[in-house]
C-alpha positions as CSV (number, residue, x, y, z in Angstrom):
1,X,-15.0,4.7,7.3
2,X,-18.1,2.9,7.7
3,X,-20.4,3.9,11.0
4,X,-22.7,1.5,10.5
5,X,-21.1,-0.9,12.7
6,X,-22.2,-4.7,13.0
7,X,-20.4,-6.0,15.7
8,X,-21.1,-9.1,17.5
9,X,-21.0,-10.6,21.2
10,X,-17.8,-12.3,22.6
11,X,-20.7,-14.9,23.9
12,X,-21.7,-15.8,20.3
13,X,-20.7,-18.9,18.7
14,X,-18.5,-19.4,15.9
15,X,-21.5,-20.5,13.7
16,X,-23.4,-17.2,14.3
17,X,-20.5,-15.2,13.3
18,X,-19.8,-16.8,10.3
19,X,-23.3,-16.7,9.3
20,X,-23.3,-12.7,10.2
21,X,-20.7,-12.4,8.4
22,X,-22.2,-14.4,5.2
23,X,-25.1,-13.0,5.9
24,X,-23.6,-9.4,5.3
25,X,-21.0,-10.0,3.0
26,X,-18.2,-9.0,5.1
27,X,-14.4,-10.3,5.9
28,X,-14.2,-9.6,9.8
29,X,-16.2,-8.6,12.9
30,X,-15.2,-6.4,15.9
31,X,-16.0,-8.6,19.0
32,X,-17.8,-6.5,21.9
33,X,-18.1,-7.6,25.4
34,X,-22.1,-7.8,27.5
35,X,-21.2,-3.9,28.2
36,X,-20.2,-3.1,24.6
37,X,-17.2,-2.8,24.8
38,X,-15.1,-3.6,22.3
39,X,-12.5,-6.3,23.0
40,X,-11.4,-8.3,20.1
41,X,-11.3,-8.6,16.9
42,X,-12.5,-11.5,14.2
43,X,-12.0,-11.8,10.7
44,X,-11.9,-14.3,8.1
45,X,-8.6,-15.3,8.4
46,X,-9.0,-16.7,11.7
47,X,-11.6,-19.7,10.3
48,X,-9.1,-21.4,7.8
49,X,-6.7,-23.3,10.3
50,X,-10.2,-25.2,11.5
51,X,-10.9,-28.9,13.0
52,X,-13.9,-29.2,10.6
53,X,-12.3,-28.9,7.5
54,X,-9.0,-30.6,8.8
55,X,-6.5,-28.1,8.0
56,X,-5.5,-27.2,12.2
57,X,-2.1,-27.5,12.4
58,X,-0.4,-30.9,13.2
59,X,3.3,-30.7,15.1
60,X,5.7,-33.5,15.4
61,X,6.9,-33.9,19.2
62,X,9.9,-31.8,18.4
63,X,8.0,-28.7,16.5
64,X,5.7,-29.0,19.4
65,X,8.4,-28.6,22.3
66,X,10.3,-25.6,20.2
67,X,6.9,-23.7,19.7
68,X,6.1,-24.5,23.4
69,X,3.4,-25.4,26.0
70,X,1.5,-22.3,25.7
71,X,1.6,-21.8,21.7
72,X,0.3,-25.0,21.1
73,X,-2.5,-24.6,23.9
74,X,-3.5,-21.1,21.9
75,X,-3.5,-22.6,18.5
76,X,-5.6,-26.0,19.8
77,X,-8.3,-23.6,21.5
78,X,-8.5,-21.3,18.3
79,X,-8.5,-24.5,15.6
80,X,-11.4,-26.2,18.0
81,X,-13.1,-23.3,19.7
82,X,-17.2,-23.2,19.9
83,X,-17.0,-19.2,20.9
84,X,-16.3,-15.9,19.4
85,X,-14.5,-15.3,22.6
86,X,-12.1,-18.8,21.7
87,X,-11.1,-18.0,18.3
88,X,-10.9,-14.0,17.8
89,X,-7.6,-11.7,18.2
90,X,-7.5,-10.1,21.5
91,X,-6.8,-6.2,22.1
92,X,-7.1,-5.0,19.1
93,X,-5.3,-2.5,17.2
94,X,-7.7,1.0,16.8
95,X,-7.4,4.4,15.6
96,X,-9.3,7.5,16.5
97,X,-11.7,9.3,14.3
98,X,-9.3,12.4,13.5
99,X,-6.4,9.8,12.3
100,X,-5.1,10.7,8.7
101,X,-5.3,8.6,6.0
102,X,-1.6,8.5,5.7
103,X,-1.1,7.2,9.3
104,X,-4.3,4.4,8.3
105,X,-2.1,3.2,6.0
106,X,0.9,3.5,7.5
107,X,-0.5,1.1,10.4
108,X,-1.7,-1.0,7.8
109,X,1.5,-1.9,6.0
110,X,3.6,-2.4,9.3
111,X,1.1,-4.4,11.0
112,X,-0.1,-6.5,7.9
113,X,-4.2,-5.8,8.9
114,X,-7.3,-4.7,6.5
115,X,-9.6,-3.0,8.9
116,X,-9.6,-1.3,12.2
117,X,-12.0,-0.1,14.7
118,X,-12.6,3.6,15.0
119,X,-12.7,4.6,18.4
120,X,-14.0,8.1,19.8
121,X,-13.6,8.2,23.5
122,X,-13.1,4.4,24.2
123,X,-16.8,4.1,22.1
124,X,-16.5,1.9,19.4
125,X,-18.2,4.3,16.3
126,X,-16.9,2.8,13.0
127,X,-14.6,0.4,11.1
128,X,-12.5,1.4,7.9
129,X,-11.0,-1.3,5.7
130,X,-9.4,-1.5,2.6
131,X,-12.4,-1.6,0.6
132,X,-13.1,2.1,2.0
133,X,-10.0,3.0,0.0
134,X,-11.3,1.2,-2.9
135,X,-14.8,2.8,-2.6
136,X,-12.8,6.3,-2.5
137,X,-10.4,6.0,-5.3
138,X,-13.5,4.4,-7.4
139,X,-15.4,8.3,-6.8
140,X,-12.6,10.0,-7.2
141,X,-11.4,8.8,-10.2
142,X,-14.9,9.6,-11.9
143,X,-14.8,13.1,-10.8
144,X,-11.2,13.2,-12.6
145,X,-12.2,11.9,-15.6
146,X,-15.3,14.4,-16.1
147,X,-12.9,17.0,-15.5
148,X,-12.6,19.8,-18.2
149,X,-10.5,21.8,-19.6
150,X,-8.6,24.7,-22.2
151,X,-5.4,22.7,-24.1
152,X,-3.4,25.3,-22.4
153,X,-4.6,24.3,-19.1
154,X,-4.0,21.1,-19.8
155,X,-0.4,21.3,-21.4
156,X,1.2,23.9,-18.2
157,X,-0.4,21.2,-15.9
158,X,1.7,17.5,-17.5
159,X,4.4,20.2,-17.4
160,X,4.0,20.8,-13.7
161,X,3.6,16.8,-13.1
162,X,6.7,16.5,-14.8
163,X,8.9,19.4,-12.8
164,X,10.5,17.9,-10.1
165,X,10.4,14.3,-10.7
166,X,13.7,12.3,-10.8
167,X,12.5,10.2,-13.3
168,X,11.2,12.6,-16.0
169,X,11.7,12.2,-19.4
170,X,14.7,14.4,-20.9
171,X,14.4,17.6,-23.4
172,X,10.6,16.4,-22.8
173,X,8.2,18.1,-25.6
174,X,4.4,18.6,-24.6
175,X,1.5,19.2,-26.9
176,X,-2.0,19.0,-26.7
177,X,-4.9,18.4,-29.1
178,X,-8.4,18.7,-27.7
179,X,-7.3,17.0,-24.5
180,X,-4.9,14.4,-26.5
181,X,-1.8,14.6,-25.1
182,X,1.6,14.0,-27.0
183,X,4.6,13.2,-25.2
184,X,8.1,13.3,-27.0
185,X,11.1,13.2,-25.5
186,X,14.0,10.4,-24.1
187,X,13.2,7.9,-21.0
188,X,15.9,5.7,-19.5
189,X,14.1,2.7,-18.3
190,X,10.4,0.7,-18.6
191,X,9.9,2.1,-15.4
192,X,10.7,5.8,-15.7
193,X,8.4,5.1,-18.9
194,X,5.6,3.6,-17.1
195,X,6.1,6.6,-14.4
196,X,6.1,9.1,-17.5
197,X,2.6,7.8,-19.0
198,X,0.8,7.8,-15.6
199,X,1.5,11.2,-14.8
200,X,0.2,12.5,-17.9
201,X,-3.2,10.4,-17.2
202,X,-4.0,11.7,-14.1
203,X,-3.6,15.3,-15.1
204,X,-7.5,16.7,-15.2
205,X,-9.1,16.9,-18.5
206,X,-6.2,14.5,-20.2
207,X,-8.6,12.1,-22.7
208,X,-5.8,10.2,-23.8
209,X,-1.9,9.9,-23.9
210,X,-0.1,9.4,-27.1
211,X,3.3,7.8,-26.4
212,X,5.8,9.1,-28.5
213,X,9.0,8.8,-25.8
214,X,11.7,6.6,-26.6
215,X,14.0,4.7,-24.1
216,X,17.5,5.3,-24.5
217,X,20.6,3.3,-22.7
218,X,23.0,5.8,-22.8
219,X,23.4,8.7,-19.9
220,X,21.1,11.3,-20.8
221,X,22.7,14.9,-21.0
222,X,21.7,16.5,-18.3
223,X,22.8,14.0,-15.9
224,X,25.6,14.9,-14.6
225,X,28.1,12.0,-12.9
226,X,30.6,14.0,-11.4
227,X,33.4,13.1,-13.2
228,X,36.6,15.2,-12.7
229,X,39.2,16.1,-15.3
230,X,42.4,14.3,-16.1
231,X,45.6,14.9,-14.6
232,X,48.6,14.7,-16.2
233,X,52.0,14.3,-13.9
234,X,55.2,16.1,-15.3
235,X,58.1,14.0,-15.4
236,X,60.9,15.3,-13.3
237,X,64.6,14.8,-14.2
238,X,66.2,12.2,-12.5
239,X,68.8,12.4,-10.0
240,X,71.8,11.0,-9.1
241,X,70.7,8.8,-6.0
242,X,68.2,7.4,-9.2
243,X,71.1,6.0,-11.2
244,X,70.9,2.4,-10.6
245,X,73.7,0.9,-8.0
């Protein structure tokens, strides 16, 4: 989450929020009204259906009656609006400041948005985006790769990354060699494969992954399909009411 916060005034015009937001290289704004309060939201999306560059959209009479009178009057005031307050998305969608990361994504996905306001008692204190997540996995993933350690250490933990995945490679070998690791075994897809190599690389301490697993398109051994055994029917004698009339 970002706390430093640069907001701007429902009052503003469009040209001084694109210029903010130039200015600051960012992709969207919260809108706040006179009392600070926040109460919309802008972002970069909202400037490329625009009158100036003469991409609004255009309806023939019959588009125009099936959207309706109010849809089209919405769309006109956003694709010609002067003010922050014309052209931003009302009542945004927040989160507080002890919401997980999981649910931040969650909301994300379902509601197809990049950033939200962070909200701690109606107070508008930050703003996390997607490029918070990016900023994140960037620092994490250097503290991973300095990460040392034993072969041993190592080899028990690609073992453990392995345990209870579906897709794991069968009669799977490990060995490591000063942080090498060596994967032999049998993989039934390019995907299972992919799956296979990744876990090994983000196992602490693992240098590099030496690919030794081969794809096979037969069932692998351990699976197990269920199948039942045969059944053989013994062939009674026949009868008299068989004998045809």
């Amino acid at each position: 989450m970002s706390r430093n916060v640069i907001a701007i005034d429902a009052e503003a015009s469009v040209i001084d929020a694109i210029r903010t937001m130039l200015s600051h290289h960012i992709s969207g704004l919260p809108v706040t009204d006179h009392d600070g309060a926040l109460i919309g939201i802008l972002s970069d999306g909202d400037f490329i259906r625009r009158v100036e560059v003469g991409t609004e959209k255009r309806r023939g009479r019959w588009l125009a009656m099936l959207a309706g009178t109010n849809q089209v009057a919405l769309d006109f005031a956003r694709q010609h609006g002067r003010k922050v307050s014309q052209i931003m998305s009302p009542d945004p969608i927040t989160v507080e400041e002890d919401t997980s990361l999981e649910q931040v994504v969650e909301l994300m996905e379902s509601h197809g948005v990049t950033r939200f306001p962070v909200m701690r008692d109606k107070k508008l204190i930050g703003i996390v985006t997607r490029t918070d997540f990016m900023t994140a996995i960037a620092k994490l993933r250097l503290e991973w790769s300095s990460a040392s350690g034993n072969d041993d250490q190592i080899r028990a933990s690609v073992i453990a990354a392995f345990a209870h995945a579906p897709w794991r490679p069968a009669a799977l070998n490990v060995s490591v060699n000063d942080g090498i690791v060596s994967l032999r075994g049998s993989i039934r897809n390019d995907n299972a494969h992919k799956a296979a190599i990744v876990a090994a690389e983000n196992v602490a301490g693992v240098k590099r992954v030496d690919d030794q697993l081969v794809k096979i398109t037969y069932p692998l051994p351990e699976d197990d399909y269920g199948g039942g055994d045969f059944v053989s029917l013994q062939e009674e004698p026949s009868t008299e009411d068989d004998r045809p009339l």
